[in-house]
Each structure stands twice: as structure tokens, then as C-alpha cells.
C-alpha positions in Angstrom: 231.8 70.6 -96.3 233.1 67.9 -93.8 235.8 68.0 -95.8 236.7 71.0 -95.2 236.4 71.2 -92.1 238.3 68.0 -91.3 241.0 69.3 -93.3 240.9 72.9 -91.8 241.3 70.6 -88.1 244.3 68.8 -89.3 245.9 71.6 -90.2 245.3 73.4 -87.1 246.9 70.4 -85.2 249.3 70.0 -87.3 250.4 73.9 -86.9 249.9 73.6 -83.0 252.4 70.4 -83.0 255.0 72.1 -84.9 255.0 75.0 -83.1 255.0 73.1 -79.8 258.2 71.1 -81.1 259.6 74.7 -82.3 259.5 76.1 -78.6 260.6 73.0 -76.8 264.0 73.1 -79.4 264.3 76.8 -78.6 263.6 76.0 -75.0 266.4 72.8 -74.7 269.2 75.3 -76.9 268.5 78.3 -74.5 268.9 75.7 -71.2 271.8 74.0 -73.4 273.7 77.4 -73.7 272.8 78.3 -69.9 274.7 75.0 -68.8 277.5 75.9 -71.3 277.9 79.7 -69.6 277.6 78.5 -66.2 280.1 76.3 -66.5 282.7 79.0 -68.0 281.8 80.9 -65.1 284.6 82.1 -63.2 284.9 82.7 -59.5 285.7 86.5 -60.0 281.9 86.8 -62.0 280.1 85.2 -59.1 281.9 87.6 -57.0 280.8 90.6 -59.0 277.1 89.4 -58.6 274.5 90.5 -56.5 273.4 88.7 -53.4 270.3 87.8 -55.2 271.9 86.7 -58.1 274.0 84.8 -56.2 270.8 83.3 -54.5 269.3 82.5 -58.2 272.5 81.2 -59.5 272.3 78.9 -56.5 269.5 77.7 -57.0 270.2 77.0 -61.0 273.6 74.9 -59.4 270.7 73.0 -57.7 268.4 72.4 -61.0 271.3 71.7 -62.8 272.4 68.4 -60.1 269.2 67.3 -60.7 267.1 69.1 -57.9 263.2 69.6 -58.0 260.6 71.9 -56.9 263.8 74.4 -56.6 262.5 77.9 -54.8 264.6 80.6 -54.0 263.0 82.8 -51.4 264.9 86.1 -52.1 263.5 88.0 -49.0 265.1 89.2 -45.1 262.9 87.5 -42.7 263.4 83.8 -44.2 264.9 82.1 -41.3 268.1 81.0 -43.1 266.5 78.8 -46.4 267.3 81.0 -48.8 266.9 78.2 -51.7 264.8 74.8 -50.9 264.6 71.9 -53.1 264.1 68.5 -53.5 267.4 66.2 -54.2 267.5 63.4 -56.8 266.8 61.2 -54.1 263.6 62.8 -52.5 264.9 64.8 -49.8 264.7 67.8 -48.8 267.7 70.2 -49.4 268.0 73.8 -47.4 270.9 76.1 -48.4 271.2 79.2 -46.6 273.5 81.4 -49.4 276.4 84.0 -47.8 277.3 86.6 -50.7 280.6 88.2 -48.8 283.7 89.7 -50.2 286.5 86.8 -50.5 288.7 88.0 -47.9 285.8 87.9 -45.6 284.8 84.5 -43.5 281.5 83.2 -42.1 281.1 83.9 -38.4 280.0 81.3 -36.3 276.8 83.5 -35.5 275.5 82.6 -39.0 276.7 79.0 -38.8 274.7 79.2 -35.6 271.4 80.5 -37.0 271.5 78.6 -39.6 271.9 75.1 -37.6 269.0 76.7 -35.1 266.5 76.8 -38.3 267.5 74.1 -41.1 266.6 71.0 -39.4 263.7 71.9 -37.2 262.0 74.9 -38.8 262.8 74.2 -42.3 262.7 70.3 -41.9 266.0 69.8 -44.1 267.3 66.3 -44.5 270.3 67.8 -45.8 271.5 71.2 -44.6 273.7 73.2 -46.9 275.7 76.8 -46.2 277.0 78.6 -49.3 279.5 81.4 -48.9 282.1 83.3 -51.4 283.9 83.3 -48.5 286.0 81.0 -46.4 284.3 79.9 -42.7 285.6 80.6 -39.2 287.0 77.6 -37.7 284.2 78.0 -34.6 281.8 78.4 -37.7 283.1 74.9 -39.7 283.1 73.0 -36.2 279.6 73.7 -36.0 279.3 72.7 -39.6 280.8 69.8 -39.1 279.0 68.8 -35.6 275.5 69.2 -37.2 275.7 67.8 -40.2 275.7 70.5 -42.3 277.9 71.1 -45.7 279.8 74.0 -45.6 280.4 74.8 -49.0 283.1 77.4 -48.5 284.9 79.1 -51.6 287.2 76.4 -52.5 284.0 74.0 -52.7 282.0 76.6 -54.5 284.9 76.6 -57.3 284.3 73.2 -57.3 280.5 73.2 -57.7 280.8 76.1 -60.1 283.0 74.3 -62.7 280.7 71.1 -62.8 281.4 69.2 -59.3 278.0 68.0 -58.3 276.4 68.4 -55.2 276.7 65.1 -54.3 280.2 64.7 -54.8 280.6 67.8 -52.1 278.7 66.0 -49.4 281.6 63.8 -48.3 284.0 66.6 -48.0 282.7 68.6 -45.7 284.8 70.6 -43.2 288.0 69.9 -45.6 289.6 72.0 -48.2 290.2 75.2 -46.1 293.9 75.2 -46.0 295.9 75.9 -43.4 296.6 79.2 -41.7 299.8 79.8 -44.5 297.3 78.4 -47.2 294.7 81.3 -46.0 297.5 84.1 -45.5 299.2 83.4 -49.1 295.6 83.4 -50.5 294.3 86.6 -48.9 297.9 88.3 -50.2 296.9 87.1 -53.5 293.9 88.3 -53.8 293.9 91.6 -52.4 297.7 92.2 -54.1 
């Protein structure tokens, strides 16, 4: 009878292990593929998604530069952190996310806000603004004054196609273009 049972136990760990390997496999090819589709991930598709979408996709840029404890608050009434997480190197990260139209650009106002909340409300060591959209040059001063990375749409491309966050760091306030740059971009796009 102990036998039995003893061999009736194995087998029910044995089951439980392979299954547990069996879901963790599945689990590291779905994240594999994710990583694979994000990266093919044009500009035009994050422009097509919703701002909440944009706010979870985000957030997965976050996870995939090595970010912890990522939370996307998806909700009005969040005081600019619309994603908080933890960097590789333990500090804390607060991105406010801007889903406008290309030809659109951040007005100071929400540079503004956002600089009134990150540091002392949110207690961000580093302070990050996402847009689809370019930023006012009142808006990239303020950026720029306060520490915070204004990852405008040329940066975004970047961070899209594999760029990691802390390559962006550095390069804040750059990569605008000029006023022809802008004006030659803006015909593009809307032509």
C-alpha cells in the first residue's frame, strides 16, 4: 500500500513539474514574440492606438529596459504619473504619456504640470514626458531646466525600434529640428 501511494505522489509531482515547465515555455515564447512585435512596430501603429494603449505600451517600453514594479495608472485625476516604475538601478521613474496627433506639440502648460507634480508629489528621481508629438520650445526649456526627459516623437522612434531608456537620458532637449526640419516634416505628414 505505501507503495502505492508513494508512487501515486511521484507521479503527481512529477505531473505538477512538467506542467509548471510547460507554462513557463509558453510564457517566455509569448513574451519572446511580444518583444519581436514591438520592435516591428511602426510609428504610424502607435499613432493609431488609443491613449490607453499608448499608456500600456509605455509602460511594456519600461519592462522591456529592464524596469520593475511597472504600474500604469490609466485614470484623469493622476497628477501627471501616468506609468511609475522602478529603473534597473533602483530609482524611481515617473512618465507622464501625451497621446496627440503628430502635427500637434506639447504646450508648455503640460510641461508645467508635469514638473509641479513629478518630483515633489510623485517623488521621481527621474522624470520622463512622452508625447507622439513634438514639444513647444517654452515646453522643452522647461524640460530641459528641470531635469526632465522629454521624449518627443523623434526619441519615441528611437525608444520604439530598440533604443533603451537609458541611452535617451543624455539627449534630452535635442533632436527637434529646426524650424525648416519641423515645416518639411509637418508637409510630409499631412501631404
Amino acid at each position: 500500500m505505501a507503495a502505492v501511494v508513494g508512487g501515486s505522489a511521484g507521479g503527481l509531482v512529477w505531473w505538477l513539474w512538467r506542467t509548471d515547465r510547460l507554462l513557463r515555455a509558453g510564457e517566455r515564447a509569448r513574451r519572446d514574440e511580444e518583444v519581436r512585435e514591438a520592435g516591428r512596430r511602426s510609428l504610424s501603429e502607435v499613432d493609431a492606438m488609443s491613449w490607453q494603449e499608448f499608456e500600456r505600451y509605455v509602460a511594456w517600453l519600461c519592462r522591456r529596459d529592464g524596469c520593475r514594479d511597472v504600474e500604469v495608472s490609466g485614470k484623469s485625476g493622476d497628477l501627471g504619473a501616468d506609468v511609475l516604475a522602478t529603473l534597473p538601478d533602483g530609482r524611481r521613474l515617473v512618465v507622464q504619456c501625451k497621446h496627440y496627433a503628430p502635427h500637434r506639440y506639447v504646450p508648455s502648460g503640460d510641461m508645467q504640470k508635469f514638473v509641479g507634480t513629478a518630483y515633489l508629489h510623485h517623488g521621481a528621481d527621474v522624470a520622463v514626458f512622452v508625447a507622439t508629438c513634438t514639444f513647444s520650445k517654452p515646453a522643452m526649456a522647461l524640460a530641459v531646466r528641470h531635469g526632465v526627459l522629454a521624449v518627443h516623437r523623434d526619441l519615441l522612434g528611437q525608444w520604439n525600434t530598440g533604443s533603451p531608456l537609458s541611452e535617451l537620458l543624455p539627449i534630452n532637449g535635442s533632436g527637434q529640428g529646426d524650424r525648416r526640419h519641423r515645416r518639411r516634416w509637418k508637409e510630409t505628414y499631412r501631404g
